[in-house]
C-alpha positions in Angstrom: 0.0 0.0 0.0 1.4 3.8 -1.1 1.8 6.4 1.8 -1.1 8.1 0.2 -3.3 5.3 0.5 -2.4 4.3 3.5 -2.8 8.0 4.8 -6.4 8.4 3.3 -7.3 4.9 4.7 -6.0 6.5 8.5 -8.1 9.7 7.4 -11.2 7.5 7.0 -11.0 5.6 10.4 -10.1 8.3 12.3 -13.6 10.3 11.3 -15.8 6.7 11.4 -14.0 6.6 15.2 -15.3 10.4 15.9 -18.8 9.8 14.3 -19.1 6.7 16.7 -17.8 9.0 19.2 -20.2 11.6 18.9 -22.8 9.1 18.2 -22.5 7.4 21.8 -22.0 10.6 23.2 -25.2 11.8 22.2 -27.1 8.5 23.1 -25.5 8.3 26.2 -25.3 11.3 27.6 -22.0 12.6 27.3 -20.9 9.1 28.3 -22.3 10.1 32.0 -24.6 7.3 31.3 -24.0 4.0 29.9 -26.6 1.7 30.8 -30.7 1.6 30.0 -31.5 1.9 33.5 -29.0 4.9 34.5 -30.7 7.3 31.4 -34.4 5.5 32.7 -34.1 6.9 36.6 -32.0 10.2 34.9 -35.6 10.8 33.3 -37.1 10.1 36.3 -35.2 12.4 38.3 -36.1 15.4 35.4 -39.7 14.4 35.8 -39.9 13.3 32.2 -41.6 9.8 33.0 -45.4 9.5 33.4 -47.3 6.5 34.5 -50.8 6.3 33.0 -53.9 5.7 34.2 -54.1 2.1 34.3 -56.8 0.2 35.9 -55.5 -2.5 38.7 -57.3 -5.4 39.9 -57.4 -6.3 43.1 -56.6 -9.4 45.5 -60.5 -9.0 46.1 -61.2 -8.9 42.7 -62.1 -5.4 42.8 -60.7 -2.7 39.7 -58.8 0.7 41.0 -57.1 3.2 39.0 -54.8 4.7 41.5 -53.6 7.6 39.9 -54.0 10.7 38.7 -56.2 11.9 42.3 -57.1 15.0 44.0 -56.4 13.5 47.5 -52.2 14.2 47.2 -51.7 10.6 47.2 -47.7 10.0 46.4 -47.4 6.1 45.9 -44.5 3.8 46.5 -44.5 1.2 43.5 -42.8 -1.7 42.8 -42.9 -4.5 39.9 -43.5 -8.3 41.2 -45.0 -11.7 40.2 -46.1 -13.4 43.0 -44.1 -16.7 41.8 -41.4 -14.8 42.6 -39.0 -16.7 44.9 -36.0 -13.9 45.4 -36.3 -10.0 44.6 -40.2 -10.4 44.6 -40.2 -11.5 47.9 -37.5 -9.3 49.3 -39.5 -6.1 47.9 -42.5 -7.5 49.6 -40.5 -7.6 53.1 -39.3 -4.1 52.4 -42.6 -2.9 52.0 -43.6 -4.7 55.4 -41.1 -2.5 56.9 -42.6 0.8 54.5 -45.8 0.0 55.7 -45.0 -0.2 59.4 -43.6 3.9 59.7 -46.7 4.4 57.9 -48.7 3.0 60.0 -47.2 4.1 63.3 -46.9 7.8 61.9 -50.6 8.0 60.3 -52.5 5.1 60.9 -54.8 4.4 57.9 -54.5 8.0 56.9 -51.5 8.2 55.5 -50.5 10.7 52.5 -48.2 8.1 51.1 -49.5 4.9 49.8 -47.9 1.2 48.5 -48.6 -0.1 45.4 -47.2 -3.7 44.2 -47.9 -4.3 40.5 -48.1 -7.7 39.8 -47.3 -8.3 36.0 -47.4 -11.5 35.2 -51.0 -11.8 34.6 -51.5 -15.6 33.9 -50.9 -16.3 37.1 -51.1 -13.4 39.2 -54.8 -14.3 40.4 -56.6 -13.0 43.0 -55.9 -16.1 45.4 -52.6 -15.1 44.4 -52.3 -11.8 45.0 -54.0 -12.4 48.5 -51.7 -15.4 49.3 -48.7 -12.8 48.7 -49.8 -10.2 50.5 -50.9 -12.6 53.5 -47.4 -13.9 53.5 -46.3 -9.9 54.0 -49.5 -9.0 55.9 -50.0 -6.6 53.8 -52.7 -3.6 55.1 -55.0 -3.0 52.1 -55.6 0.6 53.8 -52.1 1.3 53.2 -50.6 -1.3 50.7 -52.4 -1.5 47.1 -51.3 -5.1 45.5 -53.1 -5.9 42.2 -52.3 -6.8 38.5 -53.2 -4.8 35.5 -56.9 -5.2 34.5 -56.1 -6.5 30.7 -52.7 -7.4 28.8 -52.7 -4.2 27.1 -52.9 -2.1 30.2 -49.7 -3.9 31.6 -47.9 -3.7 28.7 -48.8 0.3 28.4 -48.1 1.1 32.4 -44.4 -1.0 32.2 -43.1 0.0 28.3 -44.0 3.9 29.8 -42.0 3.8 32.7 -39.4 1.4 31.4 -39.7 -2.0 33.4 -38.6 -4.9 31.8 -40.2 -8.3 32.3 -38.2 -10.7 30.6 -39.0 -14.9 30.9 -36.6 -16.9 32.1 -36.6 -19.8 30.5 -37.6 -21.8 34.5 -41.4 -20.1 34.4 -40.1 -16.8 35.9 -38.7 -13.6 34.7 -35.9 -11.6 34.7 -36.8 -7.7 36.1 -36.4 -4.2 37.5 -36.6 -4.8 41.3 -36.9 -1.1 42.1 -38.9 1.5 43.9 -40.8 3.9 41.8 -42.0 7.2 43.3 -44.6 8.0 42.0 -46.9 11.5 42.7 -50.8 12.2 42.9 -50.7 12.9 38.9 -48.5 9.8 37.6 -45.4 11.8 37.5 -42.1 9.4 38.8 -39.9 11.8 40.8 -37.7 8.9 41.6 -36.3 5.2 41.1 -34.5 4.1 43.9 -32.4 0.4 45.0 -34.0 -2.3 47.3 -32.0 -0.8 49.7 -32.9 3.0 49.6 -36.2 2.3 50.6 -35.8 4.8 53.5 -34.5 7.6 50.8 -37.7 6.5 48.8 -40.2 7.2 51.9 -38.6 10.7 53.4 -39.0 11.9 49.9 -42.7 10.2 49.2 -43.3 12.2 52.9 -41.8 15.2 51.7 -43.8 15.4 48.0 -47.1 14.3 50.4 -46.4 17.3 52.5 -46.2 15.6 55.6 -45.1 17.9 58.9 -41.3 17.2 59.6 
């Protein structure tokens, strides 16, 4: 190869490497963010995701649409299946412990409420849904468990906000096992870990206006 071919060839990669560049730049923010779920709680954060109005049934059988209300309601959601034997179960145990402070600090008035959505709707029956939240004595004054009333309202409320349900292979699924704040008008003002369920609630008590 000539010094003049191999120079243009040199030429060429080096602007494919800066399109790339700017390319992952752009679609990752400034390389700040690298992963789906970092740039899916950064749009969170900015208020930019919005849970609709999706219609929940209940362990009783009963339908709810939680959100948008004029109460002030902030909810405290999370993503399970009540097959669940790991994250599903260690959300649920989390939320015993939510659900507790609530309890002592407003009894069944509280401005913040829990909401487990239960996706996987073949077998997230009512006995279901009332076996799992026996097993975390769940309060239905404070605690909210139910599963999308129809397959296209789950798929609408979890492709909006970004939580992925993905089988398995074993009869389960693989899935985001975090905390979604959520306020009275299906605005997410947060994502938070398993473990910053405590963040999750002084900020659910704080957008819920709740006295110091």
């Amino acid at each position: 190869m000539s010094r003049r071919a191999l120079a243009s060839t040199l030429l060429a990669v080096a602007a494919l490497s800066l399109m790339l560049a700017a390319l992952s730049a752009q679609l990752t923010d400034g390389f700040t963010r690298w992963t789906f779920e970092a740039l899916r709680r950064d749009a969170a954060d900015a208020g930019h995701l919005l849970a609709p109005a999706v219609p929940l049934r209940t362990a009783h059988g009963e339908t709810t649409t939680p959100w948008p209300n004029n109460a002030g309601t902030v909810y405290l959601v999370d993503f399970i299946y009540t097959q669940c034997p790991t994250i599903c179960q260690a959300l649920g145990s989390e939320y015993t412990r939510l659900q507790h402070q609530l309890r002592e600090r407003f009894g069944a008035h509280s401005p913040v409420r829990l909401v487990s959505v239960a996706f996987d709707r073949e077998h997230d029956t009512p006995i279901e849904l009332q076996h799992y939240a026996q097993r975390h004595r769940a309060d239905d004054a404070l605690w909210l468990i139910g599963t999308p009333a129809s397959a296209a309202a789950a798929d609408t409320l979890l492709q909006a906000l970004g939580v992925v349900a993905v089988p398995d292979g074993l009869g389960g699924f693989v899935h985001n096992g975090a905390i979604h704040l959520i306020d009275s008008q299906g605005t997410v003002r947060g994502i938070y870990d398993l473990d910053q369920w405590p963040q999750a609630l002084e900020r659910a008590l704080q957008l819920g206006g709740a006295p110091a």
